[in-house]
MDTraj code that builds the backbone (N, CA, C; nanometers):
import mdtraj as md
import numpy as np

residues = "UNK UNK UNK UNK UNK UNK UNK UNK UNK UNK UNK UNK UNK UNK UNK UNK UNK UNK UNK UNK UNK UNK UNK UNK UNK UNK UNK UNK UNK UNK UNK UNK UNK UNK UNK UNK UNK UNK UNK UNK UNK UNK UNK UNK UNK UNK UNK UNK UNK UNK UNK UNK UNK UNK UNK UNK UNK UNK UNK UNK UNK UNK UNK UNK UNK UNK UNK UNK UNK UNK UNK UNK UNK UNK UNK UNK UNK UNK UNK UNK UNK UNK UNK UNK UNK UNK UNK UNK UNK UNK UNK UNK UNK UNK UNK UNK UNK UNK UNK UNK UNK UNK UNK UNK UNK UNK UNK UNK UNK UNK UNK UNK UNK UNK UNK UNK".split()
xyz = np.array([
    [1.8904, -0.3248, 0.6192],
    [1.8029, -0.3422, 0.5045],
    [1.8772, -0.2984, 0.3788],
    [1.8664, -0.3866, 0.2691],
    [1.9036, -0.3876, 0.1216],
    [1.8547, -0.2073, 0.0765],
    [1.9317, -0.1396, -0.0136],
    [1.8828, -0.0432, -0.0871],
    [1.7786, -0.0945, -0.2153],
    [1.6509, -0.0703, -0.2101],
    [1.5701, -0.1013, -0.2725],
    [1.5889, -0.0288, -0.4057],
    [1.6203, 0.0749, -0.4012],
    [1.6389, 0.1692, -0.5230],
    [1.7258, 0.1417, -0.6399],
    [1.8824, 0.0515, -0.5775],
    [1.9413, -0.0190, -0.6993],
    [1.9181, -0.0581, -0.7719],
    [1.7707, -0.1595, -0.7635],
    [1.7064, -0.2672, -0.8521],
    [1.6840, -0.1758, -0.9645],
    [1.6667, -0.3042, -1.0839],
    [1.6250, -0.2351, -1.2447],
    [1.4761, -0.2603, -1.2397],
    [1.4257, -0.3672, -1.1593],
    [1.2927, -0.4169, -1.1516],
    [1.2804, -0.4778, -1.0543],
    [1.1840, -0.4646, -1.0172],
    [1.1069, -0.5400, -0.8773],
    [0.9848, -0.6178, -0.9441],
    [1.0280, -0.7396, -0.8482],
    [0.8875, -0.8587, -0.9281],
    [0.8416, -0.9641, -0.7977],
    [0.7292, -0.9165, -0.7854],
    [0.5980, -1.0469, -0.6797],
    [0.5910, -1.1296, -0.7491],
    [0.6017, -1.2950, -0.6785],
    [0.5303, -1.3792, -0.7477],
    [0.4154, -1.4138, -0.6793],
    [0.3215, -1.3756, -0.7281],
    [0.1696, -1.4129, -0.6724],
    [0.1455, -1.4952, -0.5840],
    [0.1621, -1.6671, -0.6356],
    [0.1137, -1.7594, -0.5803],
    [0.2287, -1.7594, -0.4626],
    [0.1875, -1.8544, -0.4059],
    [0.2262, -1.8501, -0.2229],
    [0.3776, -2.0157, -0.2741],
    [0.4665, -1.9458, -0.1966],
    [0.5650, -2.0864, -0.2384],
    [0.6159, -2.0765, -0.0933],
    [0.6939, -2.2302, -0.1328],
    [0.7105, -2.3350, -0.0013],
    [0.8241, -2.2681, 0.0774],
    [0.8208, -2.1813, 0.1732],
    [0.9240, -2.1512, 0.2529],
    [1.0527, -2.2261, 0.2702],
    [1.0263, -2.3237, 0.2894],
    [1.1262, -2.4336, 0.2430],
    [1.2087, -2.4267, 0.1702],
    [1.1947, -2.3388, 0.1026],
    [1.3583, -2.3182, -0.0010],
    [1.3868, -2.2325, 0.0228],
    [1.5038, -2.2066, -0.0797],
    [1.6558, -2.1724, -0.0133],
    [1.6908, -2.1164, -0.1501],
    [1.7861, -2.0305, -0.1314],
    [1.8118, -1.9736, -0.2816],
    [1.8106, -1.9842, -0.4052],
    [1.8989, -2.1647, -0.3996],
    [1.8693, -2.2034, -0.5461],
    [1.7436, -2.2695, -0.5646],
    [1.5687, -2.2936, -0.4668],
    [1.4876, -2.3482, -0.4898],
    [1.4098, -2.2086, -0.5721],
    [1.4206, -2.1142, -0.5247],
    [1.4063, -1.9345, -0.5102],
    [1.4078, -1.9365, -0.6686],
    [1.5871, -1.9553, -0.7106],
    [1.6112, -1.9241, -0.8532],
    [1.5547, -2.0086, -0.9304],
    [1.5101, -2.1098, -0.8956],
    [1.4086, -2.2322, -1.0277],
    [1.2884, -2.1840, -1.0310],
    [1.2289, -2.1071, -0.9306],
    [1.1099, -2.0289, -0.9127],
    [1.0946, -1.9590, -1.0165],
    [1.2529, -1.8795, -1.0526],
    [1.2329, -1.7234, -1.0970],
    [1.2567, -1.7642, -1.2509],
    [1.3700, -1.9019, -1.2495],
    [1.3324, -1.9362, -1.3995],
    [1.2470, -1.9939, -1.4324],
    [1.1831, -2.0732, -1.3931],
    [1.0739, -2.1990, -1.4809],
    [0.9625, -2.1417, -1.4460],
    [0.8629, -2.0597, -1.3246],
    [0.7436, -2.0388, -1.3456],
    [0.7762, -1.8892, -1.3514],
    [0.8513, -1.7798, -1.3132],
    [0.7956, -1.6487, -1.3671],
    [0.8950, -1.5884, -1.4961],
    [0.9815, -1.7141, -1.5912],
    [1.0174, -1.7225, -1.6892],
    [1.1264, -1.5962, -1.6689],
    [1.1834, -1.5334, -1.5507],
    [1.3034, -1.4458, -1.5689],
    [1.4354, -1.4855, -1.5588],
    [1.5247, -1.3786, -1.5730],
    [1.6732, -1.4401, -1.5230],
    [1.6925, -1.3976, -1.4178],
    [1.7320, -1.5130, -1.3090],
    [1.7584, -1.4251, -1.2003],
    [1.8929, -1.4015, -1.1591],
    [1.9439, -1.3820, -1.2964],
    [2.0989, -1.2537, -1.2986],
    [2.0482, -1.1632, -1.3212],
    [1.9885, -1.0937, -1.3250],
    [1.9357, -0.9708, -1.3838],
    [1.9617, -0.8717, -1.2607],
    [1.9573, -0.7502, -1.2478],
    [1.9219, -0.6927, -1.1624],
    [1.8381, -0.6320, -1.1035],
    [1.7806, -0.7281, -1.0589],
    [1.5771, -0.7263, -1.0330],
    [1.6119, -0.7815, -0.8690],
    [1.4991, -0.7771, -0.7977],
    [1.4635, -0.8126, -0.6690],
    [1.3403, -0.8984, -0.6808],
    [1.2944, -1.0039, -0.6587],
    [1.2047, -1.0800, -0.6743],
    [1.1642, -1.1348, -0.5144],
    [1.0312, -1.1275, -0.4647],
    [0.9750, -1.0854, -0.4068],
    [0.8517, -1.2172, -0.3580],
    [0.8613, -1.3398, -0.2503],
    [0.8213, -1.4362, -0.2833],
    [0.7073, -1.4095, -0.1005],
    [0.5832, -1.4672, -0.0945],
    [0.5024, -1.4842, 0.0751],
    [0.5127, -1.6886, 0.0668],
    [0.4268, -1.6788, 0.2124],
    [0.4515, -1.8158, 0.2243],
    [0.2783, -1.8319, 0.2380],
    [0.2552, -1.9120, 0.2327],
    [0.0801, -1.9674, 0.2528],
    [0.0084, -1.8600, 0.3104],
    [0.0354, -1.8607, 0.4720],
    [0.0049, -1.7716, 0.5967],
    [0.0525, -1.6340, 0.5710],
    [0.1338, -1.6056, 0.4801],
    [0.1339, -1.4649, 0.4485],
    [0.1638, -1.3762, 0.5421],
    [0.2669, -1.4271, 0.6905],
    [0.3082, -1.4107, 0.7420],
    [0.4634, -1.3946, 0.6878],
    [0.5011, -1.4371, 0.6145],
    [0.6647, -1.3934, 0.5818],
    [0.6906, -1.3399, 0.4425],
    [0.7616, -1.3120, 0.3887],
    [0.8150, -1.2457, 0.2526],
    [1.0006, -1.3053, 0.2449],
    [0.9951, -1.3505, 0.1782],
    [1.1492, -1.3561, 0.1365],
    [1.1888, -1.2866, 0.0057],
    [1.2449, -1.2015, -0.0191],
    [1.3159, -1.1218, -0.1225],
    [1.4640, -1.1774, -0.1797],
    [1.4873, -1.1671, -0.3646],
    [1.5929, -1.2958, -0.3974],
    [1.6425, -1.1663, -0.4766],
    [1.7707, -1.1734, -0.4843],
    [1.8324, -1.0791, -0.5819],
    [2.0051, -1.1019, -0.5709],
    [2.0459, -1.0987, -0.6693],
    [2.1931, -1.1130, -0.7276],
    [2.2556, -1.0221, -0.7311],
    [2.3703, -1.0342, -0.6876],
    [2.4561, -0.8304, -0.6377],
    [2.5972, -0.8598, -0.6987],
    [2.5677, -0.9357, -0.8158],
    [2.7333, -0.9972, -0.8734],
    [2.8341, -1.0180, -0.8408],
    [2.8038, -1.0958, -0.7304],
    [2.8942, -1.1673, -0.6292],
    [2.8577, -1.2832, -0.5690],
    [2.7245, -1.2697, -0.6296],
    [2.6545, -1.4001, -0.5718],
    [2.4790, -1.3647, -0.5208],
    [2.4441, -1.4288, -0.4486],
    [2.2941, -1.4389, -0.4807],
    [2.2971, -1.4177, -0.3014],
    [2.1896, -1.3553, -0.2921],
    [2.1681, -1.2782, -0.1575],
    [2.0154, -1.2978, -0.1372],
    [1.9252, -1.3368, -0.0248],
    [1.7929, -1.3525, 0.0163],
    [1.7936, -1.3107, 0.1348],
    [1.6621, -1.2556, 0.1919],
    [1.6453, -1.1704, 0.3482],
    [1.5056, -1.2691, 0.3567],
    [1.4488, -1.2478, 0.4613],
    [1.3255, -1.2645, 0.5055],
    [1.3070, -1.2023, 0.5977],
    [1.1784, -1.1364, 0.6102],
    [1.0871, -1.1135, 0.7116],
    [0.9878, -1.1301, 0.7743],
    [0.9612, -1.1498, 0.8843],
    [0.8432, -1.2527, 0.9391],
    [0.7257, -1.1066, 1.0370],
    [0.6267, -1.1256, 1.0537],
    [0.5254, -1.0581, 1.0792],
    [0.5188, -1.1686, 1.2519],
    [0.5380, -1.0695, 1.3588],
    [0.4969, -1.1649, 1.4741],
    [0.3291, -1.1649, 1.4452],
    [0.2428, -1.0724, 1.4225],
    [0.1574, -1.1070, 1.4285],
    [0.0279, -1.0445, 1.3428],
    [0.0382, -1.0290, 1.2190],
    [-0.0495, -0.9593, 1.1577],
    [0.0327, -1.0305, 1.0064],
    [-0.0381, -1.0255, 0.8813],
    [-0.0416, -1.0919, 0.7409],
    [-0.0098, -0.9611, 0.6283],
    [0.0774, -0.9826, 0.5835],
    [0.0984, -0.9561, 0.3806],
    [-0.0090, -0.9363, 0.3488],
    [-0.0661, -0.8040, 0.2899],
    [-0.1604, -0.7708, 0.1910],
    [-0.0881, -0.8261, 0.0576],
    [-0.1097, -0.9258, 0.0094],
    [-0.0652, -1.0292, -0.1151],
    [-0.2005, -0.9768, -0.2383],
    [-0.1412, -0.9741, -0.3218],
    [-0.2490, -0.9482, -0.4014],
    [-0.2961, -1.0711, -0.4903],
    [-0.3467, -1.1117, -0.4153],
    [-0.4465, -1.3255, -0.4608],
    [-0.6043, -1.2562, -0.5330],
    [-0.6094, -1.1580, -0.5654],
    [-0.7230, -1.0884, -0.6421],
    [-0.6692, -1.1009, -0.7701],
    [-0.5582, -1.0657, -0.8361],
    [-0.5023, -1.0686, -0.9430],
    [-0.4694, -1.1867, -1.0145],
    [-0.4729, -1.1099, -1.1039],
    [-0.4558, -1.2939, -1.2047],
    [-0.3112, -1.3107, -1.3232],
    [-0.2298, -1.2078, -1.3098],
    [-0.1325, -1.2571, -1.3228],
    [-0.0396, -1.3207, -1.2130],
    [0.0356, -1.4244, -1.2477],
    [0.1407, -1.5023, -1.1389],
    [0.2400, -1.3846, -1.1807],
    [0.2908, -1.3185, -1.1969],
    [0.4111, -1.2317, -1.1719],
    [0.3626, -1.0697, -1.2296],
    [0.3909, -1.0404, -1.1341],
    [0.3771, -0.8490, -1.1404],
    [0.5079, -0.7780, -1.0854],
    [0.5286, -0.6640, -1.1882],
    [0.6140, -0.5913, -1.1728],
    [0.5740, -0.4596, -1.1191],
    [0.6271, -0.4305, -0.9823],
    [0.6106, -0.3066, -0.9510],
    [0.7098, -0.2207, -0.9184],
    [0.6434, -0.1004, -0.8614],
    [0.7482, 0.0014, -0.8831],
    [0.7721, 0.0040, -0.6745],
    [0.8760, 0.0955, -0.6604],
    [0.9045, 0.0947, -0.5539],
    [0.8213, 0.1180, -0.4293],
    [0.7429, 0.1885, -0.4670],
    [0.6524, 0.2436, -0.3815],
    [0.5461, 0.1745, -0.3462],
    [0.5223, 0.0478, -0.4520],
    [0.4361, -0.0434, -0.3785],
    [0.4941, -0.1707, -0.3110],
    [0.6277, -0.1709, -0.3088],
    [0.6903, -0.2947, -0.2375],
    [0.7179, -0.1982, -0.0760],
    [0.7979, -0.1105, -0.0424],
    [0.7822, -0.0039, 0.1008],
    [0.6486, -0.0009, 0.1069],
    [0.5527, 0.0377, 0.0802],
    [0.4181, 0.0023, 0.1073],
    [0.3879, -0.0786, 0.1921],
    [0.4390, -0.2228, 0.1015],
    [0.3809, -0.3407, 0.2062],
    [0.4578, -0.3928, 0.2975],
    [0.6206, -0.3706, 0.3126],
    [0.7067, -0.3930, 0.3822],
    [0.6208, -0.2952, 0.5147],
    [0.5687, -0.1659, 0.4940],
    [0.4961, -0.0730, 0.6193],
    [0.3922, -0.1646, 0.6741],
    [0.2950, -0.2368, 0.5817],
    [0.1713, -0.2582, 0.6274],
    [0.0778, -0.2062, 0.5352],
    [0.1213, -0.0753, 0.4395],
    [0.0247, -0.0571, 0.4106],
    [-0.0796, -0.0922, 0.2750],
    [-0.1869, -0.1305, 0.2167],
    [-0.2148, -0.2242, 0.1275],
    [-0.2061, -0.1613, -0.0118],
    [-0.1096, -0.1994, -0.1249],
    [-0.0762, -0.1214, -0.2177],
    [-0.1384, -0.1521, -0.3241],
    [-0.2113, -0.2156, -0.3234],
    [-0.3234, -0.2833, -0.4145],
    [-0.4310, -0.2073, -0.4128],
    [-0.4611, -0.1193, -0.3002],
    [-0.5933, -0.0395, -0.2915],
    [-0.5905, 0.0807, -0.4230],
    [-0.7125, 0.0763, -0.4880],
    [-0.7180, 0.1914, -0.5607],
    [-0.7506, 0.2925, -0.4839],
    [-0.6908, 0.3869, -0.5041],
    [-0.6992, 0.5253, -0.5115],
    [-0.8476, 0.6193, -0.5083],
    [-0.9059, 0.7073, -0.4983],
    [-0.9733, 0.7547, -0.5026],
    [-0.9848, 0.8617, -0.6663],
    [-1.0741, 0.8611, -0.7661],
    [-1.0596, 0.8919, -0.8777],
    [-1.0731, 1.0397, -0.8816],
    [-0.9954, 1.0983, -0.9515],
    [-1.0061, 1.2653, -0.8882],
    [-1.1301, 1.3548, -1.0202],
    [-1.1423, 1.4347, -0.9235],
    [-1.2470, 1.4830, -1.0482],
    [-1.1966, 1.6356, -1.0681],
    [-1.2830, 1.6460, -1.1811],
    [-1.2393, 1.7509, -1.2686],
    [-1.3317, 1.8409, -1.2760],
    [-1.3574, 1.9983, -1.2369],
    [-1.4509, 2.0615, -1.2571],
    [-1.4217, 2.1719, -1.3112],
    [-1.5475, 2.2184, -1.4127],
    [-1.5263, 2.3449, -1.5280],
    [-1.6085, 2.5028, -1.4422],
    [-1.6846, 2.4340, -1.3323],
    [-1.7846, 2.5593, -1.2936],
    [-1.8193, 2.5104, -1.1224],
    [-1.8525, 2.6224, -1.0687],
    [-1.9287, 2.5755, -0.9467],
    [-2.0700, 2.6035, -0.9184],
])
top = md.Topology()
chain = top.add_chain()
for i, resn in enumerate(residues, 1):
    res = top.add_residue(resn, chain, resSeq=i)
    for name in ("N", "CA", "C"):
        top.add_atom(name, md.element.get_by_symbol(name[0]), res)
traj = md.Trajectory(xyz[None], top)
């Protein structure tokens, strides 16, 4: 597994794209609908329909590098609630979902007390 921590940015693209491609279908992705460069040193972060796989795209200035991972049998908590097509997150919610676990969930709101 890639060191996740190198990246300058990590970026999901929301909508679900065609497994079917291949690096340079990946990089027209990353330029024409989530408007980045994908020279940059970012990790961009793509599911397939079934939300069974994830392919990850990133450039290591040497050339352009993609992994995939496939789920034998359980789905990507994808966040299809949201309404931006590209979100930037931080590390801890991409290991999150690489675990399983759903990083989209809010939190529990903490409270604050002056007396008992």
């Amino acid at each position: 597994m890639i060191n996740i921590k190198k990246f300058d940015n990590i970026f999901f693209y929301r909508p679900f794209v065609d497994f079917r491609k291949g690096i340079y279908g990946l990089c027209s992705v990353v330029q024409e609908e989530m408007e980045l460069n994908p020279f940059e040193n970012y990790i961009f972060i793509f599911t397939n329909s079934k939300r069974n796989k994830i392919k990850a795209l990133y450039w290591d200035n040497t050339g352009f590098a993609m992994w995939m991972k496939y789920l034998e049998e359980d789905k990507y908590i994808w966040p299809h609630h949201l309404e931006d097509d590209v979100l930037q997150v931080n590390i801890r919610k991409l290991e999150q979902l690489l675990v399983g676990i759903n990083p989209w969930q809010i939190p529990h709101k903490t409270k604050k007390y002056s007396y008992i």
